[in-house]
BASELO-723946 format. One line per 3 residues: their letters; for each residue y, z, x of N, C-alpha, C. Coordinates in pm, whole numbers. Layout:
REM BASELO-723946
A> Y:Z:X:Y:Z:X:Y:Z:X  ...
This chain:
REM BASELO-723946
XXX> 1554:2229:-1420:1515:2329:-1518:1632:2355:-1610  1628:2344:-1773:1736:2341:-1821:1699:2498:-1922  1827:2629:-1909:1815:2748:-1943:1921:2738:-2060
XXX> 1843:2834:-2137:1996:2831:-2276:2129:2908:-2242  2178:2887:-2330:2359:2920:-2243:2345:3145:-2238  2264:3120:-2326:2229:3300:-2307:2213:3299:-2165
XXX> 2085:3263:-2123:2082:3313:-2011:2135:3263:-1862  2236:3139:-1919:2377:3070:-1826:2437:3231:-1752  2458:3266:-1916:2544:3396:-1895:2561:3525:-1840
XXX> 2352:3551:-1844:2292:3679:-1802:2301:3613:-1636  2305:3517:-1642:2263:3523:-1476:2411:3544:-1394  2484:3491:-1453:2651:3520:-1398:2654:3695:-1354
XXX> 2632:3734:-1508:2623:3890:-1487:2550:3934:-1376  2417:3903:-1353:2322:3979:-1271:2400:3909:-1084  2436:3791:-1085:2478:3748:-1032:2641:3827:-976
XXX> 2723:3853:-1017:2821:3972:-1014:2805:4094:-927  2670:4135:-1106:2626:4342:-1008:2541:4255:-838  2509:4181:-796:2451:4153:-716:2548:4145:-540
XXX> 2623:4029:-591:2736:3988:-467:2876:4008:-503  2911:4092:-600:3049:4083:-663:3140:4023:-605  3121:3882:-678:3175:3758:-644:3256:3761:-820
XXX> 3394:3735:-787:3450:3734:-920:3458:3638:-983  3440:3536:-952:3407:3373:-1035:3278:3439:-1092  3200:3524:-1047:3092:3545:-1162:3128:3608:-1266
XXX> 3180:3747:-1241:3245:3805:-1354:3319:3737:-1490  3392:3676:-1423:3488:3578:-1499:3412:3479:-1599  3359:3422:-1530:3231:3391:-1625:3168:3429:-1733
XXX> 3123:3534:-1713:3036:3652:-1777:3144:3684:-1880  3253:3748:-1847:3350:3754:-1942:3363:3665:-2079  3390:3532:-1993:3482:3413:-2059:3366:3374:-2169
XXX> 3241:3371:-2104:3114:3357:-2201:3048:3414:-2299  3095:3529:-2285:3001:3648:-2365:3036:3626:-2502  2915:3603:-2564:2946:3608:-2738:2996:3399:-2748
XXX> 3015:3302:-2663:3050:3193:-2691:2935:3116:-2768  2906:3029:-2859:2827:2952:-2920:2845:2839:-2821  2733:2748:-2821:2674:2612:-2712:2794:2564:-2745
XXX> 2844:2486:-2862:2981:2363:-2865:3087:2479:-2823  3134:2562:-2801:3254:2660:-2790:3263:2665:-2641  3147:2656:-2582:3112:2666:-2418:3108:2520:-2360
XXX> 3115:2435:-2442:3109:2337:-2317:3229:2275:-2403  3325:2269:-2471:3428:2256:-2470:3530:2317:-2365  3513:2482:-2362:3575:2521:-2255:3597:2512:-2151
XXX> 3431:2453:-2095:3384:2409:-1945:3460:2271:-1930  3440:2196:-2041:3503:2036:-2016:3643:2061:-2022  3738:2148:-2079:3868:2135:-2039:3925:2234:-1943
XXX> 3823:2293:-1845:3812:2358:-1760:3841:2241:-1638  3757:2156:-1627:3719:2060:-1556:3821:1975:-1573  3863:1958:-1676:3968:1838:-1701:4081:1906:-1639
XXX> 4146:2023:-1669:4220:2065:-1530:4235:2087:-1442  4134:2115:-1396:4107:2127:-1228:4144:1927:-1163  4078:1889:-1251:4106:1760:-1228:4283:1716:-1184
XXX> 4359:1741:-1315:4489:1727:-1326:4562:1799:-1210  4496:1917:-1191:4565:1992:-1082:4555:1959:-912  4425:1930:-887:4366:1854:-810:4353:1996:-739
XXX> 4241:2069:-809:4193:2222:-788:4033:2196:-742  3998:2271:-647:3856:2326:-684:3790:2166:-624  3678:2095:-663:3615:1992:-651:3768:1867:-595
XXX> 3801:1890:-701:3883:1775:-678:4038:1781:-585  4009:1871:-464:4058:1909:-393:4068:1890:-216  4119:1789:-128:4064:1764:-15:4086:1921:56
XXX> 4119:1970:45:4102:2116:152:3977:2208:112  3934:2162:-23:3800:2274:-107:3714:2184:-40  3766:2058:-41:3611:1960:-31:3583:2025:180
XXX> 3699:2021:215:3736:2001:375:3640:2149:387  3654:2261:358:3588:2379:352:3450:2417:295  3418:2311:165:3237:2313:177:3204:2228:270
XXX> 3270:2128:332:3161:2076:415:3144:2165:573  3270:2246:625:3228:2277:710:3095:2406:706  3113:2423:580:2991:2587:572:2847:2483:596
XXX> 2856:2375:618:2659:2326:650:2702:2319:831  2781:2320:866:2729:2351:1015:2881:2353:1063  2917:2372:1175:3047:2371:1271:3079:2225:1290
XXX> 2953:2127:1261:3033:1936:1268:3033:1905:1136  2992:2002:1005:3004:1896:872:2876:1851:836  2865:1796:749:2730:1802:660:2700:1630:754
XXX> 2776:1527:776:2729:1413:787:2703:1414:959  2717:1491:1049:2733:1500:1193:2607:1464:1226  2492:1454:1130:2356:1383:1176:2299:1480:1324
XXX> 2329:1616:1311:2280:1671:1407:2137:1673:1433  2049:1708:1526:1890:1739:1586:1876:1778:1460  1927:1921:1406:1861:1977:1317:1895:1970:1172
XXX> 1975:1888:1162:2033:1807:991:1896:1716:1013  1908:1595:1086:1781:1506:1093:1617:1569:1015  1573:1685:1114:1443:1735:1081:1472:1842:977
XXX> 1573:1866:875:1541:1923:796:1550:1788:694  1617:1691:682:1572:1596:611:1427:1522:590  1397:1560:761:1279:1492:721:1149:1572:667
XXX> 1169:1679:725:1104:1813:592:1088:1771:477  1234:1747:403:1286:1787:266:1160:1641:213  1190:1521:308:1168:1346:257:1031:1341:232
XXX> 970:1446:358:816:1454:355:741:1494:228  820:1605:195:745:1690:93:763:1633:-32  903:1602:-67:940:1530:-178:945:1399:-218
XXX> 1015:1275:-86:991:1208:-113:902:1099:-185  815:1119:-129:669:1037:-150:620:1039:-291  633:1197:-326:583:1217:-485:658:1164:-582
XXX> 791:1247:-533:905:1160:-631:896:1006:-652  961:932:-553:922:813:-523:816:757:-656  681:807:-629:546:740:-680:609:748:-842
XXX> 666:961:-852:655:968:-1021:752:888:-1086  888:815:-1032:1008:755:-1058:955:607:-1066  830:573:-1066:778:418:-1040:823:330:-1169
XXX> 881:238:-1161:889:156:-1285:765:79:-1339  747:68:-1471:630:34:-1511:596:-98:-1490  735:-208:-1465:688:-333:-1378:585:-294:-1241
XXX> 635:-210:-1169:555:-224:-1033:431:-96:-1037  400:13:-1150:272:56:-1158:184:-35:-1194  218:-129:-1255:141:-232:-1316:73:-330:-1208
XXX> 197:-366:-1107:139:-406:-1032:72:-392:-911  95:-210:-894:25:-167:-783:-141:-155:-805  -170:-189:-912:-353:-186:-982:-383:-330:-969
XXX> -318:-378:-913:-400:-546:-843:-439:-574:-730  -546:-665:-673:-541:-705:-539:-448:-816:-573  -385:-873:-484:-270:-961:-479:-266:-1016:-361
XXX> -320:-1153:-409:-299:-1272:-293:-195:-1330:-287  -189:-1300:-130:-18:-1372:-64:-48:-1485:28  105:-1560:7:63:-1690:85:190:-1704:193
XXX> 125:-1711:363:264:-1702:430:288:-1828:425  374:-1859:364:421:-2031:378:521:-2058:556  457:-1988:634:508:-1993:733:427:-2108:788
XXX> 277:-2082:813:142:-2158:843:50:-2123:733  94:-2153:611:17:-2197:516:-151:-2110:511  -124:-1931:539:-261:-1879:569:-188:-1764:433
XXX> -340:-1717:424:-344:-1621:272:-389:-1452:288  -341:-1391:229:-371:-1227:256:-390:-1183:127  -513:-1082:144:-526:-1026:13:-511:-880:-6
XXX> -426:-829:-59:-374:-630:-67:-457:-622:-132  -511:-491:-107:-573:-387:-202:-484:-305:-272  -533:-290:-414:-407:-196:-472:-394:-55:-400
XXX> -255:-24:-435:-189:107:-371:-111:183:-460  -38:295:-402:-29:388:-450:166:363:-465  194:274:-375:322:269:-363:332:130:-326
XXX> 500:46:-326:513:-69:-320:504:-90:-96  545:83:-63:547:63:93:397:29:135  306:54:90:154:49:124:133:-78:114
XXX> 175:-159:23:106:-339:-10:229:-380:151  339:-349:136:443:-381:283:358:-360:397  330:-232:446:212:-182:547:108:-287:577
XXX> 36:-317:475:-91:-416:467:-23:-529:510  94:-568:446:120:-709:470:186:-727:639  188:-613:644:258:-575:808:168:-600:907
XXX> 41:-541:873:-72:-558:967:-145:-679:974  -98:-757:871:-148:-902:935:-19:-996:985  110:-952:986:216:-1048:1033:320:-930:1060
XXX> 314:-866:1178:411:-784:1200:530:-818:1206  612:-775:1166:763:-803:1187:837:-892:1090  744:-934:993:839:-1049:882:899:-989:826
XXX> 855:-881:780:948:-849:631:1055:-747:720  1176:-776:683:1332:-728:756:1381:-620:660  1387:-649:510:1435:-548:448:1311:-536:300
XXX> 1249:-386:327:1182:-346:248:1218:-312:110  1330:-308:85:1435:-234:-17:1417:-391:-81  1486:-507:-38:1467:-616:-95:1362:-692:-156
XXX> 1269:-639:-91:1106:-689:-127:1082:-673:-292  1115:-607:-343:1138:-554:-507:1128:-681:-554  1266:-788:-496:1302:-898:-575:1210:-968:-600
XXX> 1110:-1014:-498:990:-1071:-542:888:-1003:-622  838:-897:-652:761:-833:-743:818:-840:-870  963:-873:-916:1005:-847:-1019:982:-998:-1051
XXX> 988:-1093:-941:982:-1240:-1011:1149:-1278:-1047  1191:-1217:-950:1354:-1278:-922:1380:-1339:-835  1233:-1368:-711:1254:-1501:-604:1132:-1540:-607
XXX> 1104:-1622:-577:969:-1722:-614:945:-1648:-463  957:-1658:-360:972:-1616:-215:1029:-1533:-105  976:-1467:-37:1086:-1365:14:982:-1346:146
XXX> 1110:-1394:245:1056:-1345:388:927:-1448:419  936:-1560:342:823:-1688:329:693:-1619:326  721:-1516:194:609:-1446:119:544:-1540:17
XXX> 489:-1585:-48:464:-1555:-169:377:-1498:-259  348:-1478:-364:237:-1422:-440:184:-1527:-532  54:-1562:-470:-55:-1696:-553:-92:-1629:-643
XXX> -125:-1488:-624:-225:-1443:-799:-293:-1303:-762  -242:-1207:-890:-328:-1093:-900:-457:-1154:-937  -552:-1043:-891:-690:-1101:-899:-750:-928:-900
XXX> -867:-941:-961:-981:-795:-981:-904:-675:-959  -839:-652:-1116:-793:-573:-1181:-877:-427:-1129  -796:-335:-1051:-864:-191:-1028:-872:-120:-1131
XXX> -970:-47:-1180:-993:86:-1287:-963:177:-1259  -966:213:-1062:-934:344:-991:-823:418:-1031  -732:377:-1070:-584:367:-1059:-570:445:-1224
C-alpha cells in the first residue's frame, strides 16, 4: 500500500502520542512541512550514513538484536512453531500469490491439455489444464510417481529451454480450454 509522504508523517506523530518511541518523534519533527524530493533526499543520505558508519541495519550487533526479538533461538532456528506459522502464512498466501505472479508464457500454457511423452517406455499422458504449473506436476505424478526430482526446474521445459526434462517430453497442446 503506497501513502503520501503527508500521511508518512501523520502516522509517525500518532505513532509517538501512542508508544512514545522517539525515533517517531524525530521523524515527525525532521518531516513536518518537507516536500516529496526534500524527503527522500534526506532519507537517502540518512541511509548513506548509517551505511558509512556501519549504524542501524548495517550493523552486526543491530542485526544480532532483531533477530533475537523472533524467539530466544533467532528467526532461522526452524522451531515447531516458526515451521507452522509459515505454513499458515504459505497456505493463505502462497497459492494466490503464486497463481497472480504467473508469467504470461505459462498462463498461456496452463489453458491446454498437453500431451506428454515418457521417453522412458515410449507411453503418452494427457494433462488437463490447471490452475498452476504444480497441478500439470501432480497429474504427471499420478501416472509415474517419483520422476520428476526438481519441480522448480520443470519451468525449463515449458519455456522450451530443454527439448526434455526428467525423460519428459511435450508432443502437443491440443483442445484449447475456454474455462480458463
Amino acid at each position: 500500500m503506497k501513502i503520501s509522504p503527508e500521511d508518512h508523517v501523520s502516522i509517525h506523530f500518532y505513532r509517538y502520542q501512542a508508544y512514545r518511541q522517539l525515533g517517531d518523534k524525530v521523524a515527525y519533527e525532521m518531516r513536518i512541512g518537507d516536500s516529496n524530493a526534500r524527503a527522500k533526499a534526506r532519507a537517502l543520505a540518512a541511509v548513506q550514513a548509517n551505511k558509512t558508519k556501519k549504524q542501524l541495519f548495517w550493523s552486526s550487533d543491530w542485526q544480532r538484536i532483531q533477530g533475537l526479538k523472533g524467539g530466544g533461538k533467532g528467526g532461522r532456528a526452524n522451531t515447531a512453531a516458526q515451521w507452522k506459522a509459515r505454513q499458515k502464512v504459505g497456505l493463505k498466501y502462497g497459492k494466490s500469490n503464486g497463481i497472480k505472479n504467473q508469467l504470461p508464457f505459462l498462463k498461456s500454457f496452463l489453458k491446454y491439455h498437453v500431451v506428454w511423452e515418457d521417453l522412458d517406455d515410449n507411453t503418452f499422458f494427457k494433462t488437463q489444464p490447471a490452475e498452476s504449473l504444480t497441478s500439470v506436476i501432480k497429474q504427471l505424478e499420478s501416472f509415474k510417481p517419483g520422476k520428476i526430482r526438481n519441480t522448480t526446474t520443470f519451468y525449463k521445459l515449458i519455456r522450451g529451454e530443454r527439448k526434455t526434462m526428467y525423460n519428459w517430453k511435450i508432443v502437443n497442446k491440443v483442445i484449447r480450454s475456454e474455462a480458463k
